[in-house]
Backbone as CSV, one residue per row, in Angstrom:
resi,resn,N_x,N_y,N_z,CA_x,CA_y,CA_z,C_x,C_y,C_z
1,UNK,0.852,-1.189,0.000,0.000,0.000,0.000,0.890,1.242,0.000
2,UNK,0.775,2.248,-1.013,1.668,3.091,-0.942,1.290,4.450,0.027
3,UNK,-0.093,4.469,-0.376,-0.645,5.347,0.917,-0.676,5.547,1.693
4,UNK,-0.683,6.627,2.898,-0.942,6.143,4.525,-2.310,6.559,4.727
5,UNK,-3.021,5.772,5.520,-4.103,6.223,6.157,-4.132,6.614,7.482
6,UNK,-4.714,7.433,8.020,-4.900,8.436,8.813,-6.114,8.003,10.043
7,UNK,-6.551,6.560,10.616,-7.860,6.785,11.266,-7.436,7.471,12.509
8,UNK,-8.760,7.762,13.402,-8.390,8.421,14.544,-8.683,7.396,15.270
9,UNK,-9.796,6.550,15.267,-10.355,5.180,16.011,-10.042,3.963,14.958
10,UNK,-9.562,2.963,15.548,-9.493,1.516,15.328,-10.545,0.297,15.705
11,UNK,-11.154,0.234,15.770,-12.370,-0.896,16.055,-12.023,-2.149,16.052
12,UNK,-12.096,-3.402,16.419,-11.029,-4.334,16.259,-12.380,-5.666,17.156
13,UNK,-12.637,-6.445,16.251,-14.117,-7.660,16.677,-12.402,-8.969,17.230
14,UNK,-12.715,-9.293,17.897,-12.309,-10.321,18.938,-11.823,-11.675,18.404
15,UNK,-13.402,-12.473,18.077,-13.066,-14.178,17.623,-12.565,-14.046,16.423
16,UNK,-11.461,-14.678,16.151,-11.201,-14.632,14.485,-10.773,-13.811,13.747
17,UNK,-10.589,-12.309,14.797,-9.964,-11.422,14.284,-8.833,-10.898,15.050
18,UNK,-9.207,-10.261,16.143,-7.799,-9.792,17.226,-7.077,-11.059,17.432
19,UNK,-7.897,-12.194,17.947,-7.566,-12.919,18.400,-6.813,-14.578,17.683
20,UNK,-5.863,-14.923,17.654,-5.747,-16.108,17.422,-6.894,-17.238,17.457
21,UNK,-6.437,-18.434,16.389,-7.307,-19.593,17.271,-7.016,-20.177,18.076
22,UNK,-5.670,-20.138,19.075,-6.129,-20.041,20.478,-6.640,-19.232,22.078
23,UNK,-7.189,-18.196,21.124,-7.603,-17.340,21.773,-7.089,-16.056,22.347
24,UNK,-5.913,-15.756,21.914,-4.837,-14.936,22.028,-4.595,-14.048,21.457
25,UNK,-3.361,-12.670,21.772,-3.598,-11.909,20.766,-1.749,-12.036,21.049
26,UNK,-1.665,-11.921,19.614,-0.093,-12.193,19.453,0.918,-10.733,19.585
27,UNK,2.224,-11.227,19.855,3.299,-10.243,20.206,3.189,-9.547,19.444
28,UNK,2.982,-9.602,18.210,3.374,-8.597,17.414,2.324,-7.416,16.954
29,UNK,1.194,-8.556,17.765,0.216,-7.568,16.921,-0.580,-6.713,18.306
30,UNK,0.053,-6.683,19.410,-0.087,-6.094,20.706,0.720,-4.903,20.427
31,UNK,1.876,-5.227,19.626,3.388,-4.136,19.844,2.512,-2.969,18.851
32,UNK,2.095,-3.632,17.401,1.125,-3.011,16.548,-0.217,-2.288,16.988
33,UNK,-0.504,-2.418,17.973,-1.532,-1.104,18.804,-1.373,-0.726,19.432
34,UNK,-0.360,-1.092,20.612,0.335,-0.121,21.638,0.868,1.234,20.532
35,UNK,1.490,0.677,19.626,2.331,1.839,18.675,1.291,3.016,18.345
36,UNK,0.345,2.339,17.913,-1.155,3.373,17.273,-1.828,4.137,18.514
37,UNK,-2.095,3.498,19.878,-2.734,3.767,20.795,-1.389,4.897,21.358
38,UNK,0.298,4.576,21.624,1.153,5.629,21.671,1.087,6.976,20.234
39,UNK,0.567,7.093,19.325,0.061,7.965,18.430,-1.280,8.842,18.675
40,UNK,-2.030,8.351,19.249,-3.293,8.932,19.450,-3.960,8.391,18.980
41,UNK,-3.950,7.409,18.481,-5.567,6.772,17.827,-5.874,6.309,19.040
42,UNK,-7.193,6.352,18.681,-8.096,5.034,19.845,-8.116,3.785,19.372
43,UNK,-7.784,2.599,19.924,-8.001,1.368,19.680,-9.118,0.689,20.645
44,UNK,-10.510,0.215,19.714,-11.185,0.004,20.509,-11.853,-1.055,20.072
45,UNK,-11.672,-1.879,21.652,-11.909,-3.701,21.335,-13.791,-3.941,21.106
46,UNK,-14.025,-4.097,19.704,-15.109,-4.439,19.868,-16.267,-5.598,19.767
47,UNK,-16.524,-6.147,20.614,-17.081,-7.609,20.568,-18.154,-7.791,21.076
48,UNK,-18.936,-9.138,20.409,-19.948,-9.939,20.903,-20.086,-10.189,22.633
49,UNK,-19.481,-10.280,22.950,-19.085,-10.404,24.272,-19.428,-9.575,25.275
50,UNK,-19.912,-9.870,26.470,-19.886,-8.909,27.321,-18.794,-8.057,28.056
51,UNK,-19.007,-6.888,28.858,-18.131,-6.165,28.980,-16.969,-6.931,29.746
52,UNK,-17.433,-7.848,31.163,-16.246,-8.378,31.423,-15.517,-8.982,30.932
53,UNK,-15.703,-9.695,29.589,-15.103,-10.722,28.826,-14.362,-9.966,28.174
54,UNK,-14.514,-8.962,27.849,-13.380,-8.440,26.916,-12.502,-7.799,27.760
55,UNK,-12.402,-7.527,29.048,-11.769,-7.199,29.789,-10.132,-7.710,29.745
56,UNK,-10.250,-9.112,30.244,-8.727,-9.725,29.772,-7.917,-9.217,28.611
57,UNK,-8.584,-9.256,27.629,-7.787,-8.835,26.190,-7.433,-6.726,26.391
58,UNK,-8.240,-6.368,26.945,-8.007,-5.050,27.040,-6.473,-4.856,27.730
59,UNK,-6.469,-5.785,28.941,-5.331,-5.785,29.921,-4.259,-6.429,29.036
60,UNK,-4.319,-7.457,28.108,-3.005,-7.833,27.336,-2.677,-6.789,26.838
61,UNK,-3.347,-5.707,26.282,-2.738,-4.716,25.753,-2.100,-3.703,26.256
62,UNK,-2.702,-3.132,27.098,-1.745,-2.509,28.533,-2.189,-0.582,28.075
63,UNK,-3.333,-0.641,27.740,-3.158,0.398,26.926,-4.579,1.402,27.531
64,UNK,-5.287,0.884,28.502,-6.789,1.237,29.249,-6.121,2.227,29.603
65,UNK,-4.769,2.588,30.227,-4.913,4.203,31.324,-4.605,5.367,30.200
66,UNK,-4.744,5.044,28.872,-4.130,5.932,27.956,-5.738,6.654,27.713
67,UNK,-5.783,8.139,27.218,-7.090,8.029,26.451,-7.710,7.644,25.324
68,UNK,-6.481,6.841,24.634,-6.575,6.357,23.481,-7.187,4.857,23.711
69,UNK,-6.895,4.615,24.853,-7.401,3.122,25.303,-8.652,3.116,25.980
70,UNK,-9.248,4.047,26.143,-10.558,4.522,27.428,-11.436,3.842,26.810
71,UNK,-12.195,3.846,26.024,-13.477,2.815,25.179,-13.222,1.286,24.821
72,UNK,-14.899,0.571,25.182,-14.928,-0.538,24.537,-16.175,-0.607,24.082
73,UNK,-16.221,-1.581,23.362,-18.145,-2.017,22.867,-17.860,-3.161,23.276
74,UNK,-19.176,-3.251,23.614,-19.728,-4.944,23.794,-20.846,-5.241,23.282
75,UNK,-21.681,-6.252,23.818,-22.618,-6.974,23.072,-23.091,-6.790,21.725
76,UNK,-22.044,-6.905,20.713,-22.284,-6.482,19.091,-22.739,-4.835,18.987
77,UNK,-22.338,-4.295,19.608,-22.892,-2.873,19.546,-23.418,-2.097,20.377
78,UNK,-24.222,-2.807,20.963,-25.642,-2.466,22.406,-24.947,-1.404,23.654
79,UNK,-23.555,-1.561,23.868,-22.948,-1.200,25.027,-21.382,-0.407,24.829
80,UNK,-21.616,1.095,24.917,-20.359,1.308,25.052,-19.728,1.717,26.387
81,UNK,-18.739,1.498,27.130,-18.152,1.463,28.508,-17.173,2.201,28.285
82,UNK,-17.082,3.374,28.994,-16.144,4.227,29.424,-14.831,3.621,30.578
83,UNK,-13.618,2.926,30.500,-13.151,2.884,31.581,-12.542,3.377,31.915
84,UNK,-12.364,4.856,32.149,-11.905,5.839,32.860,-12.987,6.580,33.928
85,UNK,-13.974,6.442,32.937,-15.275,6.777,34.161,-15.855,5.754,34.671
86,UNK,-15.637,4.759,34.309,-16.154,3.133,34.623,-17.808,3.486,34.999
87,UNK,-18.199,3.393,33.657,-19.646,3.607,33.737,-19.922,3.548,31.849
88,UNK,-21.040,3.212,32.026,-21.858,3.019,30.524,-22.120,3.761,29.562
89,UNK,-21.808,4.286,29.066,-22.016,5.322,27.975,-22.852,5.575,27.056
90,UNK,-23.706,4.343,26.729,-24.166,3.834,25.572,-24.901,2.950,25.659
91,UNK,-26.139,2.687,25.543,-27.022,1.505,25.972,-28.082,1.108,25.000
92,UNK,-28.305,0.215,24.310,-29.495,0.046,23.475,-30.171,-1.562,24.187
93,UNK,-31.589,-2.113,24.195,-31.672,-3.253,24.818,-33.071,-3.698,24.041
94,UNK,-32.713,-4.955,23.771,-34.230,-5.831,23.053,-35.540,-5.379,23.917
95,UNK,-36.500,-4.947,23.872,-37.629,-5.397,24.200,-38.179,-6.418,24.909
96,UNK,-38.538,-6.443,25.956,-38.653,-7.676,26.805,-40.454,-8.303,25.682
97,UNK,-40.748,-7.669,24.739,-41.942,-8.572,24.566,-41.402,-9.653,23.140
98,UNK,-40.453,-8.672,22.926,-39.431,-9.553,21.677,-38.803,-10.932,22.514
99,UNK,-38.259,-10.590,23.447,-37.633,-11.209,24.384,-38.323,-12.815,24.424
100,UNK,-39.451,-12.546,25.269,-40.799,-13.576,25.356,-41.151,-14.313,24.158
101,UNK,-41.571,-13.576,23.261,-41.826,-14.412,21.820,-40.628,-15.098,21.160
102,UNK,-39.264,-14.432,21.695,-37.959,-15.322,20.897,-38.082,-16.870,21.921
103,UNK,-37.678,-16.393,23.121,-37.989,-17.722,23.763,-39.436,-18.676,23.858
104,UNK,-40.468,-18.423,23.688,-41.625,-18.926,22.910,-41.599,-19.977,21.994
105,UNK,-40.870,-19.397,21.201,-40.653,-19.825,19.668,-39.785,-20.992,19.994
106,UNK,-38.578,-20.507,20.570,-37.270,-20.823,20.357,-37.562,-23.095,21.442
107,UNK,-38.034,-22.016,22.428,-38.096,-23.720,22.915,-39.558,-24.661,22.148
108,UNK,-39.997,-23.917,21.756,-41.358,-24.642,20.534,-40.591,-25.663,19.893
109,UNK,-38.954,-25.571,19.751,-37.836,-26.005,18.595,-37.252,-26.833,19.560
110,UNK,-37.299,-26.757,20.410,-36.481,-27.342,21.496,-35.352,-26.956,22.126
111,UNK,-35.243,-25.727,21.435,-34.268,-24.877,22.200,-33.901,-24.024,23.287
112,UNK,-33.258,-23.339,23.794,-32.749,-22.842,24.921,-32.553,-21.565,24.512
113,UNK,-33.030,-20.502,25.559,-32.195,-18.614,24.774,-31.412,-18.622,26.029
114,UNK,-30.722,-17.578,25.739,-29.709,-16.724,27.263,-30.155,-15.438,26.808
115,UNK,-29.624,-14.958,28.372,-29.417,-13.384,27.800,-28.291,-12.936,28.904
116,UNK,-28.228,-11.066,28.595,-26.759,-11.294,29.294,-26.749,-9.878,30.039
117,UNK,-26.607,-9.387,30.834,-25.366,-8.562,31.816,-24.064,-8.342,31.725
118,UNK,-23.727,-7.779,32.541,-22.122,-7.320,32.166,-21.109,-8.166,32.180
119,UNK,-21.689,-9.330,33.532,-20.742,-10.406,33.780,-21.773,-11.544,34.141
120,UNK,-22.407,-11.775,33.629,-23.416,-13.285,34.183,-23.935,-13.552,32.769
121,UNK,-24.563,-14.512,32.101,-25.459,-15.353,30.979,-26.404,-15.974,31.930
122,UNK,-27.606,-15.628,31.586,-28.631,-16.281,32.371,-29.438,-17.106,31.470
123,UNK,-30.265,-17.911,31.974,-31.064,-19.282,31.251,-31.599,-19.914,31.958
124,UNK,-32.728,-20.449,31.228,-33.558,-21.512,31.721,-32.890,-22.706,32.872
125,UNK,-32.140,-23.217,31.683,-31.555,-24.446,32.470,-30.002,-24.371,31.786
126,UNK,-29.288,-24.908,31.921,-27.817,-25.415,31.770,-27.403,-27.002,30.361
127,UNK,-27.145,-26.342,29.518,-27.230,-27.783,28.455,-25.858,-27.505,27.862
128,UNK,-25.160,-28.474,27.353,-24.123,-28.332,26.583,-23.811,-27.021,25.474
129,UNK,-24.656,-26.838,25.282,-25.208,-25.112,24.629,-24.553,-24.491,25.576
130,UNK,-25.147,-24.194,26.553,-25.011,-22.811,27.613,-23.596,-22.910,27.984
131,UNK,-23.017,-24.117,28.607,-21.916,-24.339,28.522,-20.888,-23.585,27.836
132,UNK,-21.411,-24.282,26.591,-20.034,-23.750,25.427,-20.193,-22.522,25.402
133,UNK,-21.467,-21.248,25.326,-21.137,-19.956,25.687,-20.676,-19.436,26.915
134,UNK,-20.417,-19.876,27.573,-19.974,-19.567,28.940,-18.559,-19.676,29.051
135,UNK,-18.006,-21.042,28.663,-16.453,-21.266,28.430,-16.070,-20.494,27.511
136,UNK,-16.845,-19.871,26.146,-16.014,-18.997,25.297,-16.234,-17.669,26.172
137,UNK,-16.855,-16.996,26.601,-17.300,-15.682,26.914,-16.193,-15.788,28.202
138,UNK,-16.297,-16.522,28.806,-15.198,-16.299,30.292,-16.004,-15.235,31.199
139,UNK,-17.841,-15.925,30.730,-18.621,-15.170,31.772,-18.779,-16.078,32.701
140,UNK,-19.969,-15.673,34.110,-20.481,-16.613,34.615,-21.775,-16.921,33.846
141,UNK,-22.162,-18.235,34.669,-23.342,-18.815,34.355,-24.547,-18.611,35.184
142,UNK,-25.893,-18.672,35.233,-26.910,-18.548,35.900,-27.719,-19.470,35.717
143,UNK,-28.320,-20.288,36.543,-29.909,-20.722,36.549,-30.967,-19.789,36.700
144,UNK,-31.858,-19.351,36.109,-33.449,-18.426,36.830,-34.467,-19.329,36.723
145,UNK,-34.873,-19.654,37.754,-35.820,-20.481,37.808,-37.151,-19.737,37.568
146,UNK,-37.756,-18.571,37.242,-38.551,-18.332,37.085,-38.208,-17.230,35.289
147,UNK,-37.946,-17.928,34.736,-37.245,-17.536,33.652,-38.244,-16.650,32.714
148,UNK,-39.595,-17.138,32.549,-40.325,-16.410,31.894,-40.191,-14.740,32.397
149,UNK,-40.756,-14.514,33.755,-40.851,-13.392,34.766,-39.317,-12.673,34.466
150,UNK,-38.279,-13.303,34.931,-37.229,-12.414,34.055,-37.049,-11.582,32.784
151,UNK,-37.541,-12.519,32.086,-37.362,-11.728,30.567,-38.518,-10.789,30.481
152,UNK,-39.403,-10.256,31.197,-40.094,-9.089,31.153,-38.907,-7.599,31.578
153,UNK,-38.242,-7.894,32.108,-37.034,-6.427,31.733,-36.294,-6.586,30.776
154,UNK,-36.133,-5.476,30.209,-34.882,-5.579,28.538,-33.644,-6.060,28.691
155,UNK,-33.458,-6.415,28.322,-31.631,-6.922,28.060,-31.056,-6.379,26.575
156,UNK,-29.540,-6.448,26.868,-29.117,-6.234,25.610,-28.505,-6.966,24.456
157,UNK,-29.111,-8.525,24.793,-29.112,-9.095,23.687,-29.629,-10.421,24.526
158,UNK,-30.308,-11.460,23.289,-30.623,-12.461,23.681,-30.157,-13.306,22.886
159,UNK,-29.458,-14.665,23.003,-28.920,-15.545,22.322,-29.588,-16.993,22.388
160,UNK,-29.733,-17.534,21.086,-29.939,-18.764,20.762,-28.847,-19.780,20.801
161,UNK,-28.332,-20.598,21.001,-27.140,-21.538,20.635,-28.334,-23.329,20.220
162,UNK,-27.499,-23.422,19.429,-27.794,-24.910,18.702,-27.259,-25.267,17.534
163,UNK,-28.026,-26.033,17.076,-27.216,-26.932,15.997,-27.547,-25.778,14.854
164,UNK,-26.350,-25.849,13.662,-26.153,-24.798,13.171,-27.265,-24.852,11.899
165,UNK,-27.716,-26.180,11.455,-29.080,-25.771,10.611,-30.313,-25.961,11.064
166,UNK,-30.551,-25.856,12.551,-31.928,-25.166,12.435,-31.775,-23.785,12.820
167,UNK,-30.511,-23.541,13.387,-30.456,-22.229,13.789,-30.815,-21.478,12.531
168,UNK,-30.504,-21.354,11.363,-30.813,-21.414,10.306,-32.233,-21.340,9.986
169,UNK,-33.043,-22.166,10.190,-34.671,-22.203,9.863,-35.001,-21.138,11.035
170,UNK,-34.788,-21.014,12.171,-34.752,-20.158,13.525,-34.675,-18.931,12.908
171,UNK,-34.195,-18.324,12.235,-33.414,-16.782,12.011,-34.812,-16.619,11.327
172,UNK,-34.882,-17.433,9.996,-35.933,-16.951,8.920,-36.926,-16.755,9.766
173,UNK,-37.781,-17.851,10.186,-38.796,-17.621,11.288,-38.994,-16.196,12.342
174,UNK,-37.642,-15.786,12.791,-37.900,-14.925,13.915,-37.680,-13.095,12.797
175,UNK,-36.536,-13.324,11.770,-37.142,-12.307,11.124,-38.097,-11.848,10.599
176,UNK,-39.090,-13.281,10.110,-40.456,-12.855,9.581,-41.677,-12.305,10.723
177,UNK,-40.778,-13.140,12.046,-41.957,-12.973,12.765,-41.634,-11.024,13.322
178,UNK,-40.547,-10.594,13.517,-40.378,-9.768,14.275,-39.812,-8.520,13.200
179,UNK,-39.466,-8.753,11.498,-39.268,-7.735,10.964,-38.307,-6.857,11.249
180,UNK,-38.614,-5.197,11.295,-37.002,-4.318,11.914,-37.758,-3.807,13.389
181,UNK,-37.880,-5.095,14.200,-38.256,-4.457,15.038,-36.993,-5.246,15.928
182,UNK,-36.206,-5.968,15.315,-35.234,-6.267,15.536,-33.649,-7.024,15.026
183,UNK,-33.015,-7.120,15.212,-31.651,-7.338,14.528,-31.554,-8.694,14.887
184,UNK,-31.357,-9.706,13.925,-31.403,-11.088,13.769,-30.049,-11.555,12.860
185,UNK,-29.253,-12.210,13.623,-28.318,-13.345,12.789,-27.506,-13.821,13.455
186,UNK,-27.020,-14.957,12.562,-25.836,-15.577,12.761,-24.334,-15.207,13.511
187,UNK,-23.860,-15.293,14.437,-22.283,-14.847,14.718,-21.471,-15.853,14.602
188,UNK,-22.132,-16.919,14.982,-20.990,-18.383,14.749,-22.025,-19.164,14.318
189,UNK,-21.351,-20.624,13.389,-22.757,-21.035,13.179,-23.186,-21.670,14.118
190,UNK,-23.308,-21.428,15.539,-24.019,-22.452,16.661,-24.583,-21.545,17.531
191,UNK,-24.411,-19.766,17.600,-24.921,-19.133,18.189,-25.917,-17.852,17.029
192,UNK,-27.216,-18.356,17.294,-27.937,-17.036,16.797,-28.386,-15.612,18.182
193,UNK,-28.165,-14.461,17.213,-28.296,-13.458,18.587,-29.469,-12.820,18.157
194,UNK,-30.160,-12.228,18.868,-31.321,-11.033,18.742,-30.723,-10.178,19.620
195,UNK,-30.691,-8.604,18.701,-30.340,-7.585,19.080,-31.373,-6.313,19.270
196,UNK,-31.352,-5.079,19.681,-31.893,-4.504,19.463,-32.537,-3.544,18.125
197,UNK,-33.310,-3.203,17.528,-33.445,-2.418,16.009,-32.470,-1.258,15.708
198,UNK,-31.982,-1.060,14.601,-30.899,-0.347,14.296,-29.644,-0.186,15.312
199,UNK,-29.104,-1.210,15.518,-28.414,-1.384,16.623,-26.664,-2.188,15.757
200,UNK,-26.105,-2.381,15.810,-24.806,-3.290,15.478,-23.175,-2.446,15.708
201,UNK,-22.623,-2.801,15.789,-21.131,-2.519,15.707,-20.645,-0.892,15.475
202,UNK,-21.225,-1.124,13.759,-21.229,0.071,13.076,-21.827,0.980,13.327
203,UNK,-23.059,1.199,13.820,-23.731,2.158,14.672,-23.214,2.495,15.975
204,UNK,-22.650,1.803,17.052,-21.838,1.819,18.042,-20.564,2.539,17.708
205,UNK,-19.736,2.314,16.563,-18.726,2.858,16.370,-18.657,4.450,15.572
206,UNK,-19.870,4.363,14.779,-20.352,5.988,14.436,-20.702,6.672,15.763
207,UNK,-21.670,6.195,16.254,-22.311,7.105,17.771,-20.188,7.751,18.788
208,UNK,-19.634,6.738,19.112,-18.505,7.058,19.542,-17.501,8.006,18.732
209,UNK,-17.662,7.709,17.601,-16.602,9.102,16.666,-16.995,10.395,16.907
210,UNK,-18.483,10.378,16.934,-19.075,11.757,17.168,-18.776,12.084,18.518
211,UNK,-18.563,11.171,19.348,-18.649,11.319,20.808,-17.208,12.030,20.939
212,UNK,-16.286,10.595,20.483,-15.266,12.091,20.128,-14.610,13.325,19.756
213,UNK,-15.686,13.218,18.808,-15.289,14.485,17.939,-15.827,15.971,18.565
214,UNK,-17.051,15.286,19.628,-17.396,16.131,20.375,-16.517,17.182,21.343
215,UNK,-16.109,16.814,21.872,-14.735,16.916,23.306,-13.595,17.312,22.355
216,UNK,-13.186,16.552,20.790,-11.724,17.364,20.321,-12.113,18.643,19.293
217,UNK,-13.240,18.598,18.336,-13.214,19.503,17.643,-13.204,19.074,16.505
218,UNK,-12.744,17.846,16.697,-11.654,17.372,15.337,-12.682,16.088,14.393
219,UNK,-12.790,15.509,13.345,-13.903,14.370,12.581,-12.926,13.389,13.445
220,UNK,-13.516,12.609,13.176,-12.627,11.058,13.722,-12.651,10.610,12.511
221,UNK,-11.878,9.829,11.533,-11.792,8.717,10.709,-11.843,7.414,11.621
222,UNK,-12.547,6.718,11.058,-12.315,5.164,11.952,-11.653,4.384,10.746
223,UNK,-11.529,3.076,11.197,-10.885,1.979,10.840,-11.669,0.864,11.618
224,UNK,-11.863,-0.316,10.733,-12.985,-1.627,11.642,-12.486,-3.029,11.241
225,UNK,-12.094,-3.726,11.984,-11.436,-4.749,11.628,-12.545,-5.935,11.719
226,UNK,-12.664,-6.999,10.719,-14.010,-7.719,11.418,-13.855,-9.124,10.371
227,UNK,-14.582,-10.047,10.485,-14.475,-11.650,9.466,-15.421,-11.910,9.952
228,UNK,-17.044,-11.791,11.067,-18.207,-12.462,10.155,-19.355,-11.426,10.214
229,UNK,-20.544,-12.068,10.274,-21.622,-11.375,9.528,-21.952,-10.739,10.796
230,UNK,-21.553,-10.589,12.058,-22.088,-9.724,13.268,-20.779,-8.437,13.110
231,UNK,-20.106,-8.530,12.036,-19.172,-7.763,11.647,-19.888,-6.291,10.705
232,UNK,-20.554,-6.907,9.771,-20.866,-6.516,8.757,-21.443,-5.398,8.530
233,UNK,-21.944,-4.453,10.343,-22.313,-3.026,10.048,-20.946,-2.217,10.572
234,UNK,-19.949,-3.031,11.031,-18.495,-2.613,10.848,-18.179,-2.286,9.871
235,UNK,-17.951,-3.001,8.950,-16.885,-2.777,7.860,-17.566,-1.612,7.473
236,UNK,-19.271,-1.948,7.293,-19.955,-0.957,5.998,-19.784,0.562,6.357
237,UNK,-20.046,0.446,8.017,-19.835,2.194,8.834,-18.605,2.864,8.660
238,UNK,-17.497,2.077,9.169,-15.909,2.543,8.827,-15.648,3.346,7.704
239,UNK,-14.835,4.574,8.081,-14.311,5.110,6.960,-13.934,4.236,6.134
240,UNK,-13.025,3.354,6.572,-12.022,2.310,5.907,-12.132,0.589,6.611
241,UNK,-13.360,0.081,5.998,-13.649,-1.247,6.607,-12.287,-2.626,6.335
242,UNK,-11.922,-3.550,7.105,-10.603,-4.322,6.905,-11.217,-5.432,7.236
243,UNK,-11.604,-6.566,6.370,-12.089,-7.774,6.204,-10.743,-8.480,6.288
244,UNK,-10.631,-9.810,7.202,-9.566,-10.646,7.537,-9.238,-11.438,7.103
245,UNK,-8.204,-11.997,6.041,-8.035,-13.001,5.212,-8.784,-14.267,5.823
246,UNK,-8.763,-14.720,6.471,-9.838,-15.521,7.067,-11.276,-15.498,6.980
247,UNK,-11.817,-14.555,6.802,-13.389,-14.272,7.328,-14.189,-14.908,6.119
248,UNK,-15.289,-14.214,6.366,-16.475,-14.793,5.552,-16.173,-13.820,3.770
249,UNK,-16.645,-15.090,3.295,-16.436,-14.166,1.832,-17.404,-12.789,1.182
250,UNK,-18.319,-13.252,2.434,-19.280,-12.116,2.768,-18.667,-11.004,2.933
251,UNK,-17.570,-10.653,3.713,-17.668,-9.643,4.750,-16.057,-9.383,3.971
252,UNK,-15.310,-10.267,2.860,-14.044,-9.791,2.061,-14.643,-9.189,1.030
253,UNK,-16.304,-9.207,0.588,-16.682,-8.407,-0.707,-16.820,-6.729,-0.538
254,UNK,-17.483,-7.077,0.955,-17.885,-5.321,1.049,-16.482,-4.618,1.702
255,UNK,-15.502,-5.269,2.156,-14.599,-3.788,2.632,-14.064,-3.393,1.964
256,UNK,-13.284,-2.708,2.150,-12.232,-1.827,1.383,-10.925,-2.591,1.182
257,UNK,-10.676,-2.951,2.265,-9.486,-3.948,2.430,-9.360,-5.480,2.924
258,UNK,-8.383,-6.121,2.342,-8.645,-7.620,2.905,-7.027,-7.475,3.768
259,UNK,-6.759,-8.222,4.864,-5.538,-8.085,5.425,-4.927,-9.177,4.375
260,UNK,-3.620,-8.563,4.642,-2.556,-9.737,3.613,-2.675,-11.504,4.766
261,UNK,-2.429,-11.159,5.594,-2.560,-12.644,6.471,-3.716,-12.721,7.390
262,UNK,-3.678,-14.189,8.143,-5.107,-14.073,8.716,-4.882,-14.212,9.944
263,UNK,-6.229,-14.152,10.954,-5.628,-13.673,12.480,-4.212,-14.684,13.094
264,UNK,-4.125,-16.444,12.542,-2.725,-16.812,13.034,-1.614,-16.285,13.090
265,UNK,-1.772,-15.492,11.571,-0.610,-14.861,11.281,-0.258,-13.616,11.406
266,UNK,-0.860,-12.786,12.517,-0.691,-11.628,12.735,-1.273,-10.471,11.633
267,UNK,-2.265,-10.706,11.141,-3.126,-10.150,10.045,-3.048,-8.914,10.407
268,UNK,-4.001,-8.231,11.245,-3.978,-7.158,11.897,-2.508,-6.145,12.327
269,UNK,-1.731,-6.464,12.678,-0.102,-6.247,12.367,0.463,-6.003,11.327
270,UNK,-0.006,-6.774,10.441,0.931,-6.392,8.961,-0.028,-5.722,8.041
271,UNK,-1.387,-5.389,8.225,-1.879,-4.662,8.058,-1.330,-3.044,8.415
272,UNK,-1.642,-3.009,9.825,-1.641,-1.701,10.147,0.129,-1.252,9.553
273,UNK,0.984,-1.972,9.957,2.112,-2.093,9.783,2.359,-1.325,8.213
274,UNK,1.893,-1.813,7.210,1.971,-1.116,6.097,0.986,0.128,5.808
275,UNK,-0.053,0.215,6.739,-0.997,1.345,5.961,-1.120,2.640,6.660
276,UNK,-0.736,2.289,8.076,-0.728,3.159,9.268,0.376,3.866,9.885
277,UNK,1.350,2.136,10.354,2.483,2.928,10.988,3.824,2.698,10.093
278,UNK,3.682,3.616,9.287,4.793,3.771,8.060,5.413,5.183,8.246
C-alpha cells in the first residue's frame, strides 16, 4: 500500500480477528496497537461479548490508562463502557416482549435462549449449549428459575445456541416474525443473537466518533477490523472497513481492504504495519 491512512479510532471484533485460534492476541500484533494507541488513535476492542469478557484482552494490551485506550463495545454494539469513568455510555436493549416471543418460539424447537449482563449469561436451564457460551465468553453462568418473569425487563441481547441448521430455519422464522423491530443473525454457526433495532457494531462505532469528535473539535476517521456477519455493520460504517483473510467471503466483498494474512498470522499487524504505521 503506498498510501498512509490516517484513522483516529481503530475498532477491532475479537473471535477470528484480534484474536488467534487459540484465543490470544499475538506479540506482534499487541506491539502493533500499543504503537497506534502511543500515536493517538483510539483502539477500541469491539465484541460480541460482554463487557467483562473483553476485559482480559483489554489488559493484554496494557493500553486502558491511555485516552486512546478509554473505550470498549460490547454486546455487538448495544454497550459502550467508558473505563476511565467506569460507567456506561451507551445503551441500546431488546424489548422484553421480543424477548418472550424469541424464547416462545425458540423452545417450541427445542431450544434454549440466554441473555446477558455485564458479567453473568442467564437461562432456563444449563445444556451443553449454555456451557459452550460460557467457556467462550469467560462469563459466569446462571440458573433463573422463574425464567419467563425475568425476561419481562430488557436486556441487551438475547442468544440462541444450537445446531447450526436449524439455527438457520430459527433466524428466517424470527425475522419474519419480528421484521425491523429487531436485529437477527448468525455470529458463529451455533450461536444465533437477537439484538436490538438499528443497533450493530457500526452504529456503536459511528455514535462514539461523534462522541469524540465532540470533546476534540476534530472528525474522527475510523478503521474496523471484522471476518463475520455480526461484523458486517463494521466494515460498511468505517471510513475504511478491513475484512480478515480468514473471514467470511461475505464480509471480504464489502470492505475496502482484505488483510494480507489471517488472524494466526498476525493479520492485523501487517496490516496496520503497512498502511498506518509507516
Amino acid at each position: 500500500m503506498t498510501n498512509k491512512l490516517n484513522p483516529k479510532l481503530i475498532a477491532l471484533d475479537l473471535d477470528d480477528t484480534l484474536l488467534n485460534d487459540q484465543r490470544r492476541i499475538d506479540d506482534e500484533t499487541v506491539f502493533a496497537l500499543r504503537e497506534c494507541a502511543n500515536r493517538g488513535i483510539y483502539i477500541v476492542l469491539c465484541s460480541g461479548r460482554a463487557e467483562d469478557a473483553i476485559l482480559p484482552f483489554v489488559r493484554r494490551l496494557e493500553i486502558a490508562g491511555k485516552e486512546s485506550g478509554r473505550y470498549i463495545i460490547a454486546i455487538n454494539g448495544c454497550s459502550i463502557f467508558d473505563l476511565h469513568e467506569r460507567r456506561q455510555i451507551y445503551c441500546r436493549k431488546v424489548d422484553s416482549d421480543i424477548l418472550l416471543r424469541t424464547n416462545e418460539i425458540a423452545e417450541s424447537w427445542g431450544l434454549r435462549t440466554e441473555v446477558y449482563t455485564s458479567d453473568t449469561i442467564y437461562y432456563r436451564e444449563e445444556t451443553k449449549w449454555t456451557r459452550l457460551d460460557v467457556d467462550l465468553c469467560g462469563l459466569k453462568g446462571k440458573v433463573v428459575e422463574d425464567y419467563d418473569s425475568f425476561l419481562k425487563t430488557p436486556f441487551t441481547k438475547m442468544l440462541v445456541p444450537g445446531e447450526p441448521e436449524l439455527l438457520q430455519k430459527l433466524q428466517a422464522e424470527l425475522r419474519k416474525e419480528f421484521g425491523e423491530r429487531a436485529v437477527i443473525f448468525i455470529s458463529k454457526p451455533y450461536f444465533l443473537e437477537i439484538l436490538p433495532p438499528n443497533c450493530g457494531k457500526g452504529e456503536a462505532i459511528d455514535w462514539l466518533a461523534e462522541h469524540i469528535a465532540s470533546k476534540s473539535g476534530e472528525k474522527v476517521l475510523t478503521m474496523g477490523f471484522g471476518d463475520s456477519m455480526n461484523d458486517e455493520s463494521l466494515i460498511r460504517h468505517a471510513t475504511w472497513g478491513v475484512a480478515m483473510s480468514n473471514g467470511l467471503k461475505e464480509i471480504r466483498d464489502i470492505a475496502d481492504f482484505v488483510t494480507p494474512t489471517d488472524n494466526n498470522h498476525n493479520g492485523i499487524a501487517e496490516f496496520l504495519k503497512a498502511s498506518v504505521i509507516v
